[in-house]
N, C-alpha and C positions, 0 to 999 in steps of 0.2 A: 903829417903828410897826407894829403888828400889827393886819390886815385881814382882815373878812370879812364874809360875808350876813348873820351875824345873830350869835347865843351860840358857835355850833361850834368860833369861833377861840380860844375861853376854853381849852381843852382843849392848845393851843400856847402863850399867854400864860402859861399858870402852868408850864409845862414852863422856856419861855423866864427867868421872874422868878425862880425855882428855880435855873437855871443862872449868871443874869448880875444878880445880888440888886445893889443900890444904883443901877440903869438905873431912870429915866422913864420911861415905856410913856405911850403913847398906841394906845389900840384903840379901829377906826374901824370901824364896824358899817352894813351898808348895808342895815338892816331895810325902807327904804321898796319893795325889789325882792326881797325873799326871798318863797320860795324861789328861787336861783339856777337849781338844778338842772331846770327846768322851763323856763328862757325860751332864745327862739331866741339859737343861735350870736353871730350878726352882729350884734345889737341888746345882748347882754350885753358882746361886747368891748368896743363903744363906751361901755358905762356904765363898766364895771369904769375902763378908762384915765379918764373921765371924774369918777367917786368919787376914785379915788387921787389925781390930779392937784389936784384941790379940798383933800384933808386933805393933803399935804404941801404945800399952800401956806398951811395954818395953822397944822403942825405944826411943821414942819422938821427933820424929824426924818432921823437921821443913817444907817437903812437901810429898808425894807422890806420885812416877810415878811405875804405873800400866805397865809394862814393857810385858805384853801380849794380843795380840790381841784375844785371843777368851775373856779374860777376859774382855776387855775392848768394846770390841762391845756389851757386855751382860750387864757390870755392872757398867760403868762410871757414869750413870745418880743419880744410887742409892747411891756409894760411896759418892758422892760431895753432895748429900743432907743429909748425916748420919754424915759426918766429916768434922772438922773446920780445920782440916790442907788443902792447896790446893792442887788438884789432879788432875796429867798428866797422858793422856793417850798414848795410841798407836794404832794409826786406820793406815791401809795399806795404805801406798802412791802413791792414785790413781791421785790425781792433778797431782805432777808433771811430773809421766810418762806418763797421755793424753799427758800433754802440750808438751812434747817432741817427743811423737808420732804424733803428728799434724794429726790424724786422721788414720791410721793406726793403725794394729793388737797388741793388748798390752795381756800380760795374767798375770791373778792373781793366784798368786800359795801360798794358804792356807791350812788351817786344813777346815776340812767339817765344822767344828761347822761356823767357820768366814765365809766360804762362802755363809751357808746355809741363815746367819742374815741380817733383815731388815736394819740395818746400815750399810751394806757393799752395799745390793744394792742400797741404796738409795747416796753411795758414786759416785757410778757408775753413776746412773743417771745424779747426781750431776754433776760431773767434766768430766767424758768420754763418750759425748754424741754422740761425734762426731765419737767414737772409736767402734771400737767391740773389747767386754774384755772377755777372754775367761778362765775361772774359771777352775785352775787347783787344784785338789786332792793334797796335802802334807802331809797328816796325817804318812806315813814311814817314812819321815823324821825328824821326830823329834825324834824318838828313834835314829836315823843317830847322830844325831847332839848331844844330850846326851852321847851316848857311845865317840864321838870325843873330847866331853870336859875333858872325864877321861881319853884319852890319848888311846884310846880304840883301838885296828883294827877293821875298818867297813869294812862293805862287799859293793860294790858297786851295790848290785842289786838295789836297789831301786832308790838311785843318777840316777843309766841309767833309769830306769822304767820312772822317771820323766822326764827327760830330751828327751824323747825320744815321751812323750806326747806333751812336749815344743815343740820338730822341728817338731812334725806334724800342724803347725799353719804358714799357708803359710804368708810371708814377715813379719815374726815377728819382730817388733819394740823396744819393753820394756816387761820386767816381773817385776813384784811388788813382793819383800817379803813379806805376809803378814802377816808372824809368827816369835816371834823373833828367834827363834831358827835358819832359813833357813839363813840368815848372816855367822855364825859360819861353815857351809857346803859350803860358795860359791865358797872357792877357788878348790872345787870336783866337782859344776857344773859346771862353764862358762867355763872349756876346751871343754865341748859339746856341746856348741850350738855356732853359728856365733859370731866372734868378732863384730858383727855391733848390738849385741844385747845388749843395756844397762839394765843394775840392779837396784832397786830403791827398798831403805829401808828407814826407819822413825829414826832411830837413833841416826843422828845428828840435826835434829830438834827438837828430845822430849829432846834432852841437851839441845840447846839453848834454848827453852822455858820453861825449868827449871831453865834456868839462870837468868831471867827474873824474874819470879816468885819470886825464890831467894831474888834478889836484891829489889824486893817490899818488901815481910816479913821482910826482912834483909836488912835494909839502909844501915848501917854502913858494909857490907859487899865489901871487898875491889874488885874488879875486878880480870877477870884472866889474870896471867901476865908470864905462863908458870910453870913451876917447876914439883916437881913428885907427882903420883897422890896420894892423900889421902888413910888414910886405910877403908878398909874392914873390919868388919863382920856379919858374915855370918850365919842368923839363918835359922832353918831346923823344917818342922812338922816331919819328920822322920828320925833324925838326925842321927842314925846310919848307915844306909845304905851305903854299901862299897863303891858304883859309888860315893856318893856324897861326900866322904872323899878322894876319886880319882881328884876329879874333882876341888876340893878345892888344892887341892896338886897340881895339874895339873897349876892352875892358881896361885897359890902362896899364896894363903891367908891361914888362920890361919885352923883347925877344926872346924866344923858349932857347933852352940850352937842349945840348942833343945828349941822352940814354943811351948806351952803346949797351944792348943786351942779344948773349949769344944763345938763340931761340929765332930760328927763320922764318919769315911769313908767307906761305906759296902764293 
C-alpha cells in the first residue's frame, strides 16, 4: 500500500510497480486534507495514524510506504509503533546529493512543514556537513504538480518563482526533491537551471527497499524478472472530487473508491 495527500505519491508508485512488476498496489490518497504540508503538527499526526489505520483495514495489504515527506518526517516513528505491517518511509535524499556534491552548494527544495522539522535537520547535520544546504520554499508546487497529474494546464509562475530562487545559489551542485510531488514537475524545472545541476529523489530506493521488505514477509515471493506492472487501486478520503477522477484517468487507472475514516477535517 502506497500512501499519500494527494498525486505526489504517484512519483513512488511507478518507481515502486517498475521494480516489483506482477504486486497489487493499492494507493490510498488523503485528498480530503491536502495540502499536508500547511496543517498543524499535532492534528496531522492524529489524522495521518487515523487514514492508514482505515485503509489497512480495507486493504490488507502486506507493507506500507508512507509515499510523503511531510508525512513521514512527522509520523514514521508513530506509525511503525501502532502497526504490525512494515513501514517505509520517504525522508529527502540528502546522503546522496552531499556525497556527490563533495562539499559544495546543494539546495533542499520542500514544503515549509519538511523543512521546518527536526528530522530534516538533523538529516543535514547528519550527512551534509561538509555542504551548505540551502532550504528552499516548494509549497506552490505542489498544487503545480496536482493540476499536472489531471492533465491540467499550469501556469509557470511559480515553476520560475522557484527556480529562480535555485540560480540565486552560486556554483550550485545538487537539489534534493524533498516532496514527492516535485518528481512529477521535473521535466518544467531542469530547463532552468544548468545542465551541471543534478536532481536527487528517494523513489527508487523507497522501491527497492520495499523489495526487500517484500521478500522478508514474503519468502516464497518470486523475484522481479520484468513484465507489466501490476494493478491499481485507488482509494480516496474525498473520492468525488473532479481533479482526482482526472487524475486517475490521466494515469490510467480505474475510478478511486471512497475511505470512510472517522477523523474530521475543519
Amino acid at each position: 500500500m502506497v500512501f499519500d495527500s494527494g498525486a505526489g505519491g504517484l512519483s513512488v508508485l511507478d518507481a515502486c510497480r517498475r521494480t516489483l512488476p506482477g504486486c497489487e498496489w493499492h494507493y490510498v490518497c488523503d485528498n480530503a486534507a491536502l495540502p499536508y504540508g500547511v496543517r498543524d503538527d499535532d492534528w496531522l499526526l492524529a489524522r495521518i495514524e487515523a487514514v492508514v489505520t482505515a485503509a489497512l483495514s480495507v486493504c490488507h495489504a502486506q507493507a506500507l510506504v508512507v509515499a510523503c515527506n511531510t508525512a513521514s518526517t512527522l509520523a514514521l516513528s508513530s506509525l511503525r509503533a501502532r502497526l504490525t505491517v512494515p513501514v517505509i518511509g520517504t525522508v529527502p535524499a540528502i546522503k546522496p546529493a552531499a556525497h556527490h556534491a563533495a562539499g559544495q552548494p546543494l539546495a533542499l527544495l520542500a514544503t515549509s512543514a519538511t523543512l521546518g522539522r527536526c528530522y530534516t535537520a538533523d538529516l543535514i547535520k547528519a550527512f551534509a556537513g561538509n555542504s551548505c544546504v540551502y532550504r528552499v520554499d516548494g509549497d506552490a508546487l505542489v498544487e503545480v504538480a496536482e493540476m499536472r497529474m489531471a492533465g491540467e494546464r499550469v501556469s509557470d509562475a511559480a515553476i520560475r518563482s522557484v527556480a529562480a530562487r535555485l540560480s540565486d545559489v552560486m556554483e550550485l551542485s545538487a537539489v534534493v526533491l524533498g516532496c514527492t510531488h516535485f518528481p512529477l514537475i521535473l521535466p518544467l524545472l531542469t530547463p532552468l537551471l544548468p545542465r551541471t545541476v543534478r536532481w536527487f529523489d528517494s523513489a527508487d530506493a523507497i522501491a527497492r527497499r520495499l523489495g526487500t521488505v517484500l521478500f522478508d514477509v514474503m519468502p516464497g515471493m518470486p523475484a522481479a524478472t520484468g513484465g507489466e506492472a501490476g494493478p491499481v487501486r485507488v482509494w480516496a478520503t474525498a473520492p468525488r472530487h473532479s481533479r482526482l477522477h482526472r487524475q486517475c484517468r490521466y494515469n490510467g487507472f480505474d475510478s478511486p473508491t471512497g475511505l470512510n475514516v472517522p477523523f474530521p477535517v475543519p
